[in-house]
N, CA, C and O of each residue as an XYZ file, in Angstrom:
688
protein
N     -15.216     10.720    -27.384
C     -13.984     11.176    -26.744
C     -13.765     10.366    -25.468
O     -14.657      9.821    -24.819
N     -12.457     10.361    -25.197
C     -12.360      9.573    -23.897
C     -13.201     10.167    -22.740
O     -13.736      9.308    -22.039
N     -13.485     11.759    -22.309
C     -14.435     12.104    -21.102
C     -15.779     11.359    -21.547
O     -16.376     10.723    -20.678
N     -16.294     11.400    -22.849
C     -17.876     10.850    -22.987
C     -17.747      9.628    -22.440
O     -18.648      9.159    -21.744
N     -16.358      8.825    -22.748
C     -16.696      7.469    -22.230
C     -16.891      7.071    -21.110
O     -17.636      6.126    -20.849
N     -15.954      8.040    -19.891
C     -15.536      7.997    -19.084
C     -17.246      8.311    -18.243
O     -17.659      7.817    -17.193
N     -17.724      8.988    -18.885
C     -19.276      9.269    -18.292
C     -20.306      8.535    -18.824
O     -21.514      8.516    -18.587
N     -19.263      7.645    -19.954
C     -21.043      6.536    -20.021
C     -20.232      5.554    -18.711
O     -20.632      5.393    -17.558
N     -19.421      5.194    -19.135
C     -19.112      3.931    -17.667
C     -20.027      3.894    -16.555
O     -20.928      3.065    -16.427
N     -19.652      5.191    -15.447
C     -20.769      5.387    -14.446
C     -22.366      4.736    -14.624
O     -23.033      4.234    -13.719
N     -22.706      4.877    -15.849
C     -24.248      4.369    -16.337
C     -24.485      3.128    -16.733
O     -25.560      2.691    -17.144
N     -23.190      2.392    -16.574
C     -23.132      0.861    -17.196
C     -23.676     -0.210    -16.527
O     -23.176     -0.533    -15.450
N     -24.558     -0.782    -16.949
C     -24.988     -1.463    -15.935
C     -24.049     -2.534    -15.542
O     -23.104     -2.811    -16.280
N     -24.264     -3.206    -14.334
C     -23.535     -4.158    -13.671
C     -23.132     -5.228    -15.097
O     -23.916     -5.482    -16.012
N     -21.792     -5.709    -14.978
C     -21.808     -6.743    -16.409
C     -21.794     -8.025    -15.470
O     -21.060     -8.857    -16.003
N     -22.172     -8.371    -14.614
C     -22.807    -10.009    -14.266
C     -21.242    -10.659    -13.561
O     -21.192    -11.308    -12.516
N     -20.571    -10.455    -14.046
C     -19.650    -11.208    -13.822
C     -19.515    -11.241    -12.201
O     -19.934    -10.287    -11.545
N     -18.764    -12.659    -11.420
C     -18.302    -12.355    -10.185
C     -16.961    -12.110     -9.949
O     -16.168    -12.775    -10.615
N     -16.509    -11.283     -9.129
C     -15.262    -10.757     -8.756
C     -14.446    -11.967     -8.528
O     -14.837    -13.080     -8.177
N     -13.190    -11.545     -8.798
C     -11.703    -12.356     -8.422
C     -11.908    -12.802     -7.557
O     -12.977    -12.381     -7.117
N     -11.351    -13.694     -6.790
C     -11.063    -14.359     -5.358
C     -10.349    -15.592     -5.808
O     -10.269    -16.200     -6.875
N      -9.737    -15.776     -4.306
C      -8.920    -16.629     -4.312
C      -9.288    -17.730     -3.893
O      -9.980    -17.857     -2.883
N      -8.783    -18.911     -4.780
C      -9.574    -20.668     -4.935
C      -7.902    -21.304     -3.922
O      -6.720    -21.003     -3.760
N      -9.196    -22.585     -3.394
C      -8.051    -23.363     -3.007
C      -7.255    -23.991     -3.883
O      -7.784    -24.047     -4.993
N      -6.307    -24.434     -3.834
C      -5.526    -24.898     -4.446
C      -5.549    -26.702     -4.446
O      -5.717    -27.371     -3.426
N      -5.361    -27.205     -5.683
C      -5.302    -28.853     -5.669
C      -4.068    -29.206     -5.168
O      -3.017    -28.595     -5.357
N      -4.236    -30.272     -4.484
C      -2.659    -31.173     -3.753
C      -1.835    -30.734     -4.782
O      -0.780    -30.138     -4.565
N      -2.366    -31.063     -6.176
C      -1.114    -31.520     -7.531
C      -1.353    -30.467     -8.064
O      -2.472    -30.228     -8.518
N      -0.464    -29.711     -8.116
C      -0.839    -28.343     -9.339
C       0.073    -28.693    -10.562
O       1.301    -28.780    -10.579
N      -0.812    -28.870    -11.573
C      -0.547    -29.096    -12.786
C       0.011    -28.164    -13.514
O      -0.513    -27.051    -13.515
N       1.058    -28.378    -14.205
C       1.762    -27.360    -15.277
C       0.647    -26.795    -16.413
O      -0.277    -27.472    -16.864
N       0.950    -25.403    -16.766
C      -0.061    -24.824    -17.582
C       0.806    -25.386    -19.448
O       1.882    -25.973    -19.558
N       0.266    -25.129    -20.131
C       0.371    -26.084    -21.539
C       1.890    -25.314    -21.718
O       2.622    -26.094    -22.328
N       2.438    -24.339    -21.466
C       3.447    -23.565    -21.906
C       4.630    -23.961    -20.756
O       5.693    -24.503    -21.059
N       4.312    -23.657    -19.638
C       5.424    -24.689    -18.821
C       5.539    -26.255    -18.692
O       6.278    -26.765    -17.850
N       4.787    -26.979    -19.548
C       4.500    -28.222    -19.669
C       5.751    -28.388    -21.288
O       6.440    -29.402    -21.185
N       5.985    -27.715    -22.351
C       6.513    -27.563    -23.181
C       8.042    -27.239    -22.780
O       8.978    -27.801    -23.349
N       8.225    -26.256    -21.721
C       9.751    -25.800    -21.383
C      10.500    -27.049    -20.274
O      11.690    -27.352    -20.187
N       9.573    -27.480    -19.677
C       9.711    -28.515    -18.861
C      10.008    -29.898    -19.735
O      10.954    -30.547    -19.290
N       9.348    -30.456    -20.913
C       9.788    -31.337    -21.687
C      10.936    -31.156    -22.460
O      11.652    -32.121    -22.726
N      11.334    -29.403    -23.065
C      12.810    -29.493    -23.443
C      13.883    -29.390    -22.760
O      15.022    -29.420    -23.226
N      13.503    -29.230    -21.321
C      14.364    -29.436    -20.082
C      14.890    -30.990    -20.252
O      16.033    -31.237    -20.637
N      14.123    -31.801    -19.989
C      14.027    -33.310    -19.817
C      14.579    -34.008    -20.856
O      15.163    -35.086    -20.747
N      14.333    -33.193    -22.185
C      14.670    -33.972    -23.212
C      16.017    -33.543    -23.366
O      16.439    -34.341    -24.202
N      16.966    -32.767    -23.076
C      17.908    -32.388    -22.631
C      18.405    -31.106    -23.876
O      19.556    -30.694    -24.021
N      16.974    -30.583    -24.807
C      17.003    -29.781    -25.607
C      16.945    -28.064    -24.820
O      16.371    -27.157    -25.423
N      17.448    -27.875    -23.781
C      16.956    -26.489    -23.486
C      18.284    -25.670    -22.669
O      18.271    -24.440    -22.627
N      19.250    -26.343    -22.126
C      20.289    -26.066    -21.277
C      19.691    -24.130    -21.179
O      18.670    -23.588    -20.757
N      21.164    -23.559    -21.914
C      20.745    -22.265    -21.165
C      19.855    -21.527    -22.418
O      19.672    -20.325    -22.607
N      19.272    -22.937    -23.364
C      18.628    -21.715    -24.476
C      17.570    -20.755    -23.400
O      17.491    -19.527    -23.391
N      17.055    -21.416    -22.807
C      15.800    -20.821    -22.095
C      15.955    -19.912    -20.916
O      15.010    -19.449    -20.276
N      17.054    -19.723    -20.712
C      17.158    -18.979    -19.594
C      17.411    -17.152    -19.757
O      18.040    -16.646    -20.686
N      16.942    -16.597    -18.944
C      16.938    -15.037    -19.208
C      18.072    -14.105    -18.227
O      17.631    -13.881    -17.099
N      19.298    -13.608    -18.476
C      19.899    -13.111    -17.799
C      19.769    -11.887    -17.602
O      19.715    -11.286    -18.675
N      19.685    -11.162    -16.628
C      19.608     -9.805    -15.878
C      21.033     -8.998    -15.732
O      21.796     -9.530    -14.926
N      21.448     -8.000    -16.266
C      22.535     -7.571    -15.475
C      22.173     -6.300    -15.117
O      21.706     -5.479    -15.906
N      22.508     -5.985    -13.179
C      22.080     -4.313    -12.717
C      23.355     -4.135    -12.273
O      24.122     -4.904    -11.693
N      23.507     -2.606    -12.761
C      24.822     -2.247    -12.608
C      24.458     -1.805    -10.885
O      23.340     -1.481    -10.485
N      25.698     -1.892    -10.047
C      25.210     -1.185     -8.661
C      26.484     -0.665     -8.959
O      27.487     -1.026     -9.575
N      25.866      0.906     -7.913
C      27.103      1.611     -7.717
C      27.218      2.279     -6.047
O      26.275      2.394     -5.265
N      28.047      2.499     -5.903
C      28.190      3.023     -4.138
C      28.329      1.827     -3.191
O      28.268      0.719     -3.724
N      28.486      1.880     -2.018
C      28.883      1.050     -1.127
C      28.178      0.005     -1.269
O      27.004      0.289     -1.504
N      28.390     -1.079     -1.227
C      27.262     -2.085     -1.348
C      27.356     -2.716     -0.253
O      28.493     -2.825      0.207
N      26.126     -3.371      0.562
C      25.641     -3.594      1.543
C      24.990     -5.474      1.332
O      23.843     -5.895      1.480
N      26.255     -6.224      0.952
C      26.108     -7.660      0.722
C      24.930     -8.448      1.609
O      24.290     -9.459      1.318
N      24.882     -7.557      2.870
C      23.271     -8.962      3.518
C      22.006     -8.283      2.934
O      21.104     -8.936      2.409
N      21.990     -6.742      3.072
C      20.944     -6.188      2.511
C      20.196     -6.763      1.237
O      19.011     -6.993      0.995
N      21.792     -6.947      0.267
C      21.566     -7.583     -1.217
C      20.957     -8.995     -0.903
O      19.999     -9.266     -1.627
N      21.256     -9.835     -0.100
C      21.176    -11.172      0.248
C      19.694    -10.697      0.944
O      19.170    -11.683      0.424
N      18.827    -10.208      1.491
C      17.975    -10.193      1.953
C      16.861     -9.210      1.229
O      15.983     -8.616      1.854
N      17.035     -9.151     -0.077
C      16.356     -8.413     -1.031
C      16.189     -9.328     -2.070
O      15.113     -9.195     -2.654
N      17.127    -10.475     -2.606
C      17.023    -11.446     -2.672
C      15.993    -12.279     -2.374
O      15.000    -12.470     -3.076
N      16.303    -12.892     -1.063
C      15.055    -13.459     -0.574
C      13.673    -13.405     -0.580
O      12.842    -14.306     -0.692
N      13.506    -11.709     -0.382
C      12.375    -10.836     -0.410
C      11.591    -11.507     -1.743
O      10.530    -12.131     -1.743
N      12.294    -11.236     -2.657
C      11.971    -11.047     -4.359
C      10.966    -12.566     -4.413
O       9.749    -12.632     -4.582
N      11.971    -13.722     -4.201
C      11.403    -14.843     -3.962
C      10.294    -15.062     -3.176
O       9.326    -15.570     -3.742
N      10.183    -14.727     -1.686
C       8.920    -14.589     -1.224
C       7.754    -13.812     -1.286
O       6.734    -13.855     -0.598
N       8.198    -12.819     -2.586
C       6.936    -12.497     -2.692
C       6.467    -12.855     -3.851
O       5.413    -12.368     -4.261
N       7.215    -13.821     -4.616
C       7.249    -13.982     -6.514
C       7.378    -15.635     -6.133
O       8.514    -15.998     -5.829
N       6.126    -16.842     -6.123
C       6.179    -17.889     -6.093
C       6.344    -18.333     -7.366
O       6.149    -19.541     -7.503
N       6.584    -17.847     -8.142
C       7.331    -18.545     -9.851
C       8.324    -18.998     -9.429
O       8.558    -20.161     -9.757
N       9.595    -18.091     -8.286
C      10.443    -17.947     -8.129
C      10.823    -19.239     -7.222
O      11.952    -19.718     -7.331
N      10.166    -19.630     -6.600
C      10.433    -20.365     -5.460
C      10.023    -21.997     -5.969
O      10.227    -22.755     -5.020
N       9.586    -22.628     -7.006
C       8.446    -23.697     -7.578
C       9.650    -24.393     -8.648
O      10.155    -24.024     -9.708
N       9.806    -25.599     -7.755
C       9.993    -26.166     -8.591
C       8.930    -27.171     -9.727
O       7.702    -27.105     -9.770
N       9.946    -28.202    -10.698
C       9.125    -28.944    -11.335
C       9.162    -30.048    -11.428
O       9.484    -30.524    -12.517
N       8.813    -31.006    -10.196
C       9.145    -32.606    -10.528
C       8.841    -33.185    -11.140
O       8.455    -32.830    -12.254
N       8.855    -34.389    -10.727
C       7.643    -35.567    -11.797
C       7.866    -36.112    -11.083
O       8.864    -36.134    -10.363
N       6.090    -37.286    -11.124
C       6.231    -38.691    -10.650
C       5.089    -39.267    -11.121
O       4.423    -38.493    -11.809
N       4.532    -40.606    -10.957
C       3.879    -41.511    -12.065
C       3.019    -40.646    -12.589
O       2.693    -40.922    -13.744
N       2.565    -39.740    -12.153
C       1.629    -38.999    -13.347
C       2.076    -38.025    -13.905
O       1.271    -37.384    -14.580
N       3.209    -37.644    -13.856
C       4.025    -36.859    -14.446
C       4.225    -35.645    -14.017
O       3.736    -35.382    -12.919
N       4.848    -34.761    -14.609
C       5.298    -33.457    -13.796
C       4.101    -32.781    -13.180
O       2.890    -32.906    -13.365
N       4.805    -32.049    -12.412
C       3.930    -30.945    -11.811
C       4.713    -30.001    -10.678
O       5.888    -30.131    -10.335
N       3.769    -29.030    -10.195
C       4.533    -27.816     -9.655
C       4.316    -27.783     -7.950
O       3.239    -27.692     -7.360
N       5.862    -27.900     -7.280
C       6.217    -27.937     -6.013
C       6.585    -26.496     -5.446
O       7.764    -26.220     -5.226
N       5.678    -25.681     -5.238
C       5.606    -24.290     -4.461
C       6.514    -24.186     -3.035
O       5.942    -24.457     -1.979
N       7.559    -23.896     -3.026
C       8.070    -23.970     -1.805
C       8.123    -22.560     -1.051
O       8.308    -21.475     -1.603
N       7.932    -22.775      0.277
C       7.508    -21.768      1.402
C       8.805    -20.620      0.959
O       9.833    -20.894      0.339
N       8.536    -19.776      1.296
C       9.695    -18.882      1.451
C      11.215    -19.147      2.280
O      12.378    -18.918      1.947
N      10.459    -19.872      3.788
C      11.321    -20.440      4.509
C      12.527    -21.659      4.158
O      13.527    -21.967      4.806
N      12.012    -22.185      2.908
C      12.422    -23.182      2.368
C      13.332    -22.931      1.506
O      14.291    -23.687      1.354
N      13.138    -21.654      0.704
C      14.303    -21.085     -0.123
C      15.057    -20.165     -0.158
O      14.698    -19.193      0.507
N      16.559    -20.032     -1.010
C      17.500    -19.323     -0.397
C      18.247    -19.479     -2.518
O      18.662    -20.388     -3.236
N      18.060    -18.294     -2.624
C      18.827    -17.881     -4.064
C      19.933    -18.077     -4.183
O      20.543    -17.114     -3.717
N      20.754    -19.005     -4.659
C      22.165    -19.763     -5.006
C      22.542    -18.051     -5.326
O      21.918    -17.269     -6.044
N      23.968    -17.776     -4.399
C      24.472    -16.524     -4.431
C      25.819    -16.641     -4.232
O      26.445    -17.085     -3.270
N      26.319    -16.002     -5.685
C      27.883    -16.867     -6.161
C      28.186    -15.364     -6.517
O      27.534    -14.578     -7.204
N      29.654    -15.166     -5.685
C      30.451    -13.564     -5.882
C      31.798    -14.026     -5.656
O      32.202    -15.068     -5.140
N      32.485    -12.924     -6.204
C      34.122    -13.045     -6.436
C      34.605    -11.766     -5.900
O      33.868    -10.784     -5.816
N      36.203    -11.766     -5.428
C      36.390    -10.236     -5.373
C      36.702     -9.602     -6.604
O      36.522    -10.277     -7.618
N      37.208     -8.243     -6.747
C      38.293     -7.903     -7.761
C      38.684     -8.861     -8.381
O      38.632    -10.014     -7.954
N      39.173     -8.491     -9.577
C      39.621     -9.376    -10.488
C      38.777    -10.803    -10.456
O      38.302    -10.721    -11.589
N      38.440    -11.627    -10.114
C      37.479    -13.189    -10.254
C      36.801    -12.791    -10.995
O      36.389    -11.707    -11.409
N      36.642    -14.334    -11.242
C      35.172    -14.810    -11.788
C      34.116    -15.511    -10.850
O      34.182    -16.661    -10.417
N      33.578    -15.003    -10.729
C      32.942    -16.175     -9.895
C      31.996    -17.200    -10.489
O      31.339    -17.262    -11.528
N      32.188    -18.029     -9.364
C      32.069    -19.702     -9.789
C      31.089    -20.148    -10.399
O      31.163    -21.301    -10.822
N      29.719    -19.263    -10.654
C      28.674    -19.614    -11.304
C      28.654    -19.473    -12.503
O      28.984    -18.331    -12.823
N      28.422    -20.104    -13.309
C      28.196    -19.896    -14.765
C      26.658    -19.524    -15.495
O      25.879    -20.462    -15.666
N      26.209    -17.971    -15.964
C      24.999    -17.994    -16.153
C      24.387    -18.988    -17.279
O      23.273    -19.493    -17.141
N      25.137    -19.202    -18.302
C      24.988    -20.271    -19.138
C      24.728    -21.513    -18.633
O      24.373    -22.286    -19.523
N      24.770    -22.011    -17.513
C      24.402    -23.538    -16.736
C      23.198    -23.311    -16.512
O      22.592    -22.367    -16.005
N      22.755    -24.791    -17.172
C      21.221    -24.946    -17.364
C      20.774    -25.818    -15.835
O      21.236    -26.757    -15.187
N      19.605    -24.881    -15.734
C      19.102    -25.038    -14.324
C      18.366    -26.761    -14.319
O      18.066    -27.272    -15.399
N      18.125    -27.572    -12.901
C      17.610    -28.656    -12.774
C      16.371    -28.330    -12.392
O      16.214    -27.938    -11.236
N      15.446    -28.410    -13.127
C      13.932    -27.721    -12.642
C      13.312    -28.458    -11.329
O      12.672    -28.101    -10.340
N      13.858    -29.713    -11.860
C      13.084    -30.238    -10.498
C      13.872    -30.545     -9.149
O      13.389    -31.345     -8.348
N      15.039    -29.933     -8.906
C      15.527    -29.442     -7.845
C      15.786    -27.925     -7.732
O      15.538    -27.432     -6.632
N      16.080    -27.402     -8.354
C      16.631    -26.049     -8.071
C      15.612    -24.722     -8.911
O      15.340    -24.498    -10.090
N      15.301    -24.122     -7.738
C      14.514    -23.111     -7.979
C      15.145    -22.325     -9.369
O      16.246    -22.480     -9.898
N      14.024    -21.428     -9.745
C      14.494    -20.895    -11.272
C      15.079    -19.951    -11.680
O      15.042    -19.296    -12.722
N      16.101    -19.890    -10.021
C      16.619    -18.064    -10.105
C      18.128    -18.572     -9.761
O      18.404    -19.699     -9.348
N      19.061    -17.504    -10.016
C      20.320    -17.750     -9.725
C      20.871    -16.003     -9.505
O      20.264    -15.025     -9.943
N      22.104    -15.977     -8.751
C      22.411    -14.478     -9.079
C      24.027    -14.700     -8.912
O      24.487    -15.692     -8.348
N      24.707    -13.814     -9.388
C      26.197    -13.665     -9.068
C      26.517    -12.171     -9.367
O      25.959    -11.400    -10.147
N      27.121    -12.060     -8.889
C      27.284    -10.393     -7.811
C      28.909    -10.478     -8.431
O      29.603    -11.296     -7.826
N      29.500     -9.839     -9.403
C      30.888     -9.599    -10.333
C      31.457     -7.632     -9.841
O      31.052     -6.547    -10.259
N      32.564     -8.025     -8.770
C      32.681     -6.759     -7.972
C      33.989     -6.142     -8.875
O      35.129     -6.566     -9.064
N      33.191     -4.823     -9.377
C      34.338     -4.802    -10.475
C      35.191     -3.695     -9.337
O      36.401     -3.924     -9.327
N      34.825     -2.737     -8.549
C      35.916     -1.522     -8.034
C      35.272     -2.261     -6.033
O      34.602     -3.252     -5.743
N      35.805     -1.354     -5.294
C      34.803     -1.024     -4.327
C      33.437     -0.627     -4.383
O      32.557     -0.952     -3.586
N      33.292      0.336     -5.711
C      32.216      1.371     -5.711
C      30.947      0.838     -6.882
O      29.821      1.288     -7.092
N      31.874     -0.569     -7.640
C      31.071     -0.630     -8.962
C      31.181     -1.986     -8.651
O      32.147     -2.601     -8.198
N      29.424     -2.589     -9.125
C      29.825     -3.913     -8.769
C      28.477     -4.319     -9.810
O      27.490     -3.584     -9.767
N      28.487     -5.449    -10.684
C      27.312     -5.821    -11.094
C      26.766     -7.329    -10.879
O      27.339     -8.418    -10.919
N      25.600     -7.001    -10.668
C      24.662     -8.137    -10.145
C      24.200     -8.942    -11.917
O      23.928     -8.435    -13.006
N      24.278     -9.985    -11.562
C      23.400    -10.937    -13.201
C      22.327    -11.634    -12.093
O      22.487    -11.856    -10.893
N      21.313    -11.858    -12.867
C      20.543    -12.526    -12.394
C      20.346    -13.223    -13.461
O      20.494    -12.856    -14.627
N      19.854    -14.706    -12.883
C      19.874    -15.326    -14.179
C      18.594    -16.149    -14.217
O      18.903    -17.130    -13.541
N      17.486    -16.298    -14.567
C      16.304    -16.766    -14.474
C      15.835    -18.105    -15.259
O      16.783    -18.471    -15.954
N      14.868    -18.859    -15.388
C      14.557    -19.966    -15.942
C      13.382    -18.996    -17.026
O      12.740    -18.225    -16.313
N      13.041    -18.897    -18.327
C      11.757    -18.742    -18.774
C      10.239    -19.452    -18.369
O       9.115    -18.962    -18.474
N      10.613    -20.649    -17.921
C       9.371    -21.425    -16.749
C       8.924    -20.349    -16.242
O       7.943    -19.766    -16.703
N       9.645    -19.915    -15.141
C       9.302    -19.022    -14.302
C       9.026    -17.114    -14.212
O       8.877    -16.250    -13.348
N       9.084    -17.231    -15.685
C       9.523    -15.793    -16.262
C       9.892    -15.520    -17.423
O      10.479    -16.369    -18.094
N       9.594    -14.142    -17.954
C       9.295    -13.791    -19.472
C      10.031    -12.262    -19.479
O      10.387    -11.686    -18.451
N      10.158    -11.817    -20.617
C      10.838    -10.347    -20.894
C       9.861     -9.535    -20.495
O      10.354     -8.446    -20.201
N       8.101     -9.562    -20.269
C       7.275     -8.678    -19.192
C       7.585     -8.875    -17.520
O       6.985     -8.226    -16.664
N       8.360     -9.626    -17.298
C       8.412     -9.808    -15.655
C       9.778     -8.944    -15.366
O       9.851     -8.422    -14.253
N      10.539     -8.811    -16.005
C      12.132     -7.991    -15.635
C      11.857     -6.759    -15.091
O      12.552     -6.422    -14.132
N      10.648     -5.696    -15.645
C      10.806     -4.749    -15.256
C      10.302     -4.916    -13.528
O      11.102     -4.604    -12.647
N       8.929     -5.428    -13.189
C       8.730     -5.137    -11.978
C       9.358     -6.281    -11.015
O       9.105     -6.167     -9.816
N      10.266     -7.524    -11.496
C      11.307     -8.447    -10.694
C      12.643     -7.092    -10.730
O      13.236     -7.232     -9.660
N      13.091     -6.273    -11.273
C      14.261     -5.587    -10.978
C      13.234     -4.349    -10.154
O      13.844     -4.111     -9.111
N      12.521     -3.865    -10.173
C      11.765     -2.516     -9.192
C      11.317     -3.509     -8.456
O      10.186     -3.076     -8.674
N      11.043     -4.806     -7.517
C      11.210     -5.064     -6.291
C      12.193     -5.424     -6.124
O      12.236     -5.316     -4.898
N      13.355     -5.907     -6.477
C      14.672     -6.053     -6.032
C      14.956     -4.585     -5.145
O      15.427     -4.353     -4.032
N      14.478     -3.845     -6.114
C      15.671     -2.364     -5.933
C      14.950     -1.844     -4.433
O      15.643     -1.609     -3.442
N      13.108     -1.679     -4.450
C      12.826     -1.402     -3.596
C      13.120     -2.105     -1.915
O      13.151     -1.530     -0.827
N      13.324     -3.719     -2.309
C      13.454     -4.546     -1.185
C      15.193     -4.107     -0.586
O      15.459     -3.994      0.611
N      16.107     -3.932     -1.600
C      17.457     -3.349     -1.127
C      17.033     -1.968     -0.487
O      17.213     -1.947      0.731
N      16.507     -0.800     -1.034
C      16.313      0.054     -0.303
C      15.748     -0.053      1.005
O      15.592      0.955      1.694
């Protein structure tokens, strides 16, 4: 039963292993085999917006545009997927971690009636532009929805839930 197990654990002996910690990091941080693949159908010019993951949160009630703009930010500085780009140079790609200070989420809104100017379908430049985008579509005063629009590089259908619960908490 799960309690028996729960009372052999306590009796387990140590399993050897050493705890987590954190390693320095190499000058060149190398792409892992799976962003090394999304990054070549980037390049090869096979990926535009197949790869990209769009978000839409409905907001409702007054909305508080720097708050949003600074919850934003938040998300990014605390989510370095978010912030990394992917250059290349003679040895080929690899991953450019940029400071928090350094980045700022391309933030494209319209009033009533617009569109605004961003298109979530525009395929991101990995190796300039971070892997996030948002546009803020204000449908009343009271109703307004946010898209977020993401790179899969940087993110998967397991990252939405806790990238939208720190959004929400960093707006609160």
């Amino acid at each position: 039963t799960p309690a028996a197990l729960a009372a052999r654990l306590d009796e387990a002996p140590d399993s050897g292993r050493p705890a987590l910690t954190a390693a320095e990091r190499p000058a060149r941080l190398p792409l892992s085999p799976a962003q090394q693949r999304l990054w070549l159908l980037e390049r090869m010019g096979e990926g535009g917006a197949t790869y990209t993951i769009p978000v839409a949160l409905r907001l409702t009630g007054t909305l508080d545009r720097a708050a949003l703009r600074g919850a934003l930010h938040d998300l990014v500085a605390r989510h370095e997927s978010l912030r990394t780009l992917f250059p290349e140079d003679a040895d080929g790609p690899y991953q450019r971690v940029l400071t928090a200070a350094e980045t700022d989420v391309p933030f494209h809104e319209a009033p009533v009636g617009e569109r605004p100017a961003a298109d979530p379908a525009h395929a991101f430049d990995l190796t300039r532009e971070i892997p996030i985008r948002a546009a803020l579509h204000t449908l009343s005063d009271h109703r307004s929805v946010l898209v977020l629009t993401l790179h899969h590089i940087a993110a998967d259908g397991w990252s939405m839930g806790p990238l939208s619960r720190d959004l929400s908490v960093a707006y609160a």
